[in-house]
C-alpha positions in Angstrom: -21.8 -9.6 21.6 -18.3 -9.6 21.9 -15.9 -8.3 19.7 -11.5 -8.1 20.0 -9.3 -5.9 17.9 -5.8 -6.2 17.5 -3.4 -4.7 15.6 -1.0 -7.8 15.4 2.0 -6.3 13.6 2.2 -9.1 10.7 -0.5 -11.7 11.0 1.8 -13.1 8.0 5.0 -13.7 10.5 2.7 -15.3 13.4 1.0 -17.6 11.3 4.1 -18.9 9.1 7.7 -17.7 10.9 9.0 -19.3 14.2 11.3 -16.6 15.2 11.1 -15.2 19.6 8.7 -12.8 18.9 6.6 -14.5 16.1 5.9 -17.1 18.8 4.8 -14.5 21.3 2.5 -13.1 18.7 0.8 -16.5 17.8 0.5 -17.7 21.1 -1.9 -14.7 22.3 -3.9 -15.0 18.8 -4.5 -18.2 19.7 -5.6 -17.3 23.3 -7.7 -14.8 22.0 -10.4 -17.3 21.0 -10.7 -18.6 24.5 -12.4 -15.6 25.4 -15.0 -16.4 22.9 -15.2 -13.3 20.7 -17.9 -13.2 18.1 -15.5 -11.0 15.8 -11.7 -10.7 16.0 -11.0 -7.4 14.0 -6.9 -7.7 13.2 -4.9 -4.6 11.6 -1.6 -4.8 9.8 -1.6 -8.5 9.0 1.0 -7.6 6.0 0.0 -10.4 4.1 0.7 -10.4 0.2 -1.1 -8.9 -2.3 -3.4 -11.9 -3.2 -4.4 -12.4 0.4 -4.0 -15.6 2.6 -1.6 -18.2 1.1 -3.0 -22.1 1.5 -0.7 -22.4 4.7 -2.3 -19.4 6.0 -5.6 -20.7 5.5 -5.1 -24.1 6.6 -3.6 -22.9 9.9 -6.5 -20.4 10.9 -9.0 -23.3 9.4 -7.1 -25.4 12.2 -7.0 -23.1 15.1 -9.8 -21.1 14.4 -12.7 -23.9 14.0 -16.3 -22.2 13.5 -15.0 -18.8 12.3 -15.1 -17.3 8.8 -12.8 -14.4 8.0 -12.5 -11.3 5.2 -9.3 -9.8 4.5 -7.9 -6.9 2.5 -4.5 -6.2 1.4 -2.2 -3.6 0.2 -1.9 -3.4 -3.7 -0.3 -1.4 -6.3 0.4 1.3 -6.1 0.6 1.2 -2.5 3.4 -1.1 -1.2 2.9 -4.9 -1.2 2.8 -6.4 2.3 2.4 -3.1 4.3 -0.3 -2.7 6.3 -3.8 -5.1 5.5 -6.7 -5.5 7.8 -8.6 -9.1 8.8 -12.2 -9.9 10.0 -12.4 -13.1 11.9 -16.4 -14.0 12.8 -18.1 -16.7 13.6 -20.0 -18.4 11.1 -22.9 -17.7 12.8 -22.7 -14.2 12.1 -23.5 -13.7 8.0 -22.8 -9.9 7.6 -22.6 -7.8 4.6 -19.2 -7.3 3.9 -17.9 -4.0 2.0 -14.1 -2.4 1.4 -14.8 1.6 1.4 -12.7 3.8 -0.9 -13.1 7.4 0.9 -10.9 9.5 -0.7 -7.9 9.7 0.7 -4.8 11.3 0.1 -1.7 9.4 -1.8 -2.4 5.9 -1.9 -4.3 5.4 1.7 -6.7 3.7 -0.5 -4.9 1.3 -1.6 -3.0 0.2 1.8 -6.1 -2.2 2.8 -7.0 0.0 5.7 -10.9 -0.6 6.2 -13.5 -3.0 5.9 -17.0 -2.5 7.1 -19.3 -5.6 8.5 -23.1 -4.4 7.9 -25.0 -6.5 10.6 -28.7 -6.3 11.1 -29.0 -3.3 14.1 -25.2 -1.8 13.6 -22.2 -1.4 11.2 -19.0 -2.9 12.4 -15.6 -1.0 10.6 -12.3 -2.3 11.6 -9.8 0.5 10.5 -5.7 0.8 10.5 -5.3 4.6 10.5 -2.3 5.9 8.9 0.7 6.7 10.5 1.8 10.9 10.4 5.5 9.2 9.7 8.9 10.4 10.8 9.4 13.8 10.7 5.2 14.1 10.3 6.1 13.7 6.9 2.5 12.5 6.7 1.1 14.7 8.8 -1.1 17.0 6.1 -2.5 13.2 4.4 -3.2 12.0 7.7 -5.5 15.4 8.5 -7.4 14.5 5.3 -7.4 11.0 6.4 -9.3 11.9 9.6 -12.0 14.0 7.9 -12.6 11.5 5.0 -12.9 8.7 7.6 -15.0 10.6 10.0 -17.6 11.7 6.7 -17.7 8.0 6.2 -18.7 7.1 9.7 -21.0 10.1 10.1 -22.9 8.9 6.4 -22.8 5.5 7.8 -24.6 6.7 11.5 -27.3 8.3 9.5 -28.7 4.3 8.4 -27.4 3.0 11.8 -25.4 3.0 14.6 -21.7 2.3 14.0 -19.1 0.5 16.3 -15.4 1.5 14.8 -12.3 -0.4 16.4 -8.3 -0.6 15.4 -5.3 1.1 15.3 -6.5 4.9 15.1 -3.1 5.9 15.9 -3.2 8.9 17.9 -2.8 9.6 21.7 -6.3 11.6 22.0 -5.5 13.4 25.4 -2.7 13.9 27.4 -3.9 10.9 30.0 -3.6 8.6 27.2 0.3 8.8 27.3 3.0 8.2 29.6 5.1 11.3 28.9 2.9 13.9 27.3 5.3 16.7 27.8 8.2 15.1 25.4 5.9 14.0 22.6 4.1 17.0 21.3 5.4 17.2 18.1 5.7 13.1 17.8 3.8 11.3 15.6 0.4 10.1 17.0 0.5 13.4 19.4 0.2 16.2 17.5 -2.0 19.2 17.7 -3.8 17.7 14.7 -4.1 14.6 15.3 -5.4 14.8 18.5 -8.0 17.9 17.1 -8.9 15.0 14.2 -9.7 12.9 16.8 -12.1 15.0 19.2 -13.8 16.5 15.5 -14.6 13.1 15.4 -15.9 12.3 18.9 -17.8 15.7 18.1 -19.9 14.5 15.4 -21.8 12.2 17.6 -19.4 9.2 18.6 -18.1 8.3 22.3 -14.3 6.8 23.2 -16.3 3.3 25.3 -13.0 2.9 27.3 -13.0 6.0 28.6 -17.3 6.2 28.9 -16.9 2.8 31.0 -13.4 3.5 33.0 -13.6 7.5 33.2 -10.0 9.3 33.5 -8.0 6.5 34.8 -4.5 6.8 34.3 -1.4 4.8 33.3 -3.3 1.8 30.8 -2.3 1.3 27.5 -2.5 -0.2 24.3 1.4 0.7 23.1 4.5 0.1 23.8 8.1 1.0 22.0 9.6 -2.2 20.6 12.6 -0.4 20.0 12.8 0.6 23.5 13.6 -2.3 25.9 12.1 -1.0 29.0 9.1 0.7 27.3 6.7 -1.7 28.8 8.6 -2.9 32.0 7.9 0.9 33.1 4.8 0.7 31.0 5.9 3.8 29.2 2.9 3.3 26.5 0.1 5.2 24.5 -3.6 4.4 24.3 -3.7 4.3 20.4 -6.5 1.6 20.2 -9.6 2.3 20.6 -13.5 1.0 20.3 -15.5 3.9 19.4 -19.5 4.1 19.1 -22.4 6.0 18.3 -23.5 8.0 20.8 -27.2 5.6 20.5 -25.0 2.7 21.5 -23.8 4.3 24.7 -26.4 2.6 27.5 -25.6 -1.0 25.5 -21.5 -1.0 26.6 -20.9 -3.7 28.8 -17.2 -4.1 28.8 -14.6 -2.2 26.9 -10.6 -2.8 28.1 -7.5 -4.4 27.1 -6.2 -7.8 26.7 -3.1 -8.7 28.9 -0.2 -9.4 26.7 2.4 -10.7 28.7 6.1 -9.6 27.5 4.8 -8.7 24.2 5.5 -5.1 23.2 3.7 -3.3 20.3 -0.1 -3.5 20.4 -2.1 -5.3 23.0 -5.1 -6.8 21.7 -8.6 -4.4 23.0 -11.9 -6.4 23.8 -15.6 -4.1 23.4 -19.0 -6.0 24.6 -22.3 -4.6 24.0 -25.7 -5.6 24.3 -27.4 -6.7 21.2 
């Protein structure tokens, strides 16, 4: 199977605005299906409230033939249009679809931020973590965040094995960054947010990009679009991730990034695993 997550920074402007950078964004959605994926999981699509408009559906109808998709929004009283999250799967595929509430802080669940595919030997969750914010205004939500999510994959493992991809928005270790040393107390590379992360890997889960490629250095999933040269000098963070159960770990195939040309932000991540 073969599965691509992308956080696409507004599915909503790729599919409907025809501005530089919407352009860039649809063309590499669009090559995404050349490689075939089973499952497209896409974070912050900022979509409205009610969920795909009729253009939005007729344009992935037309340019993504043979794949259903399940969506979930932001709504009150969270903000309207921030964040979202998107299944695309073939229609092949006929999973159990489900939107967890966990628990979290403030009004995390409300922002659209996970949906969970039950298929027949694994469960599939395609998650947007929150941001810690400027100043790490967010920073004490986001720590519950990370326990609440990891109980819900942990409760999850105990029926079967779990796959969980997207925007977990935290630099784990120190390789994972181009300039560790000026970014400890940023946002995604924080003492806490890293620690949430390993508790995580700790309760019986496994980073696939680093199982397959070991400690490789200098690849990315991130770069500054505020800062022109960010990717030119691929100054970046690893932020996206596939992670598994550790029962999955002999069934990884593949697990690496998705070349996006110019395009700064995300880069689209691509997992396959033996069924």
């Amino acid at each position: 199977m073969k599965i691509i997550s992308w956080n696409i920074d507004s599915l909503n402007a790729a599919l409907t605005s025809d501005s530089n950078r919407a352009l860039l964004t649809r063309e590499i959605l669009y090559n995404l299906k050349n490689e075939e994926p089973d499952i497209i999981a896409i974070q912050e699509t900022k979509l409205p409230m009610g969920g795909p408009s009729k253009k939005h559906k007729e344009i992935l109808d037309e340019n993504f033939k043979g794949y259903d998709y399940a969506w979930l929004t932001s709504k009150e009283p969270a903000r309207k249009g921030y964040a979202g999250t998107m299944f695309l799967y073939k229609k092949s595929i006929t999973p159990d679809i489900t939107y967890p509430v966990i628990g979290a802080p403030t009004t995390m669940d409300f922002e659209g931020r996970i949906i969970t595919m039950e298929m027949e030997n694994f469960y599939l969750i395609n998650v947007y973590t929150p941001n810690a914010g400027s100043d790490l205004k967010r920073l004490s939500d986001r720590q519950i965040w990370d326990e609440k999510f990891a109980d819900y994959l942990c409760k999850l493992n105990e029926k079967k094995p779990v796959i969980a991809t997207g925007d977990f928005n935290v630099a784990h270790r120190e390789i994972d960054l181009a300039h560790p040393d000026t970014n400890h107390f940023s946002a995604g590379f924080t003492d806490e947010e890293r620690q949430g992360f390993s508790n995580l890997l700790a309760r019986g889960f496994i980073d696939t990009f680093r199982l397959i490629h070991g400690d490789v250095l200098g690849t990315y999933t991130w770069w500054a679009q505020r800062v022109k040269t960010s990717k030119i000098n691929n100054s970046g963070w690893r932020i996206d991730y596939f992670i598994v159960s550790n029962s999955l770990k002999d069934k990884i195939i593949k697990s690496e990034m998705i070349d996006s040309g110019q395009r700064q932000d995300h880069a689209p991540i691509l997992l396959e695993i033996k069924e």
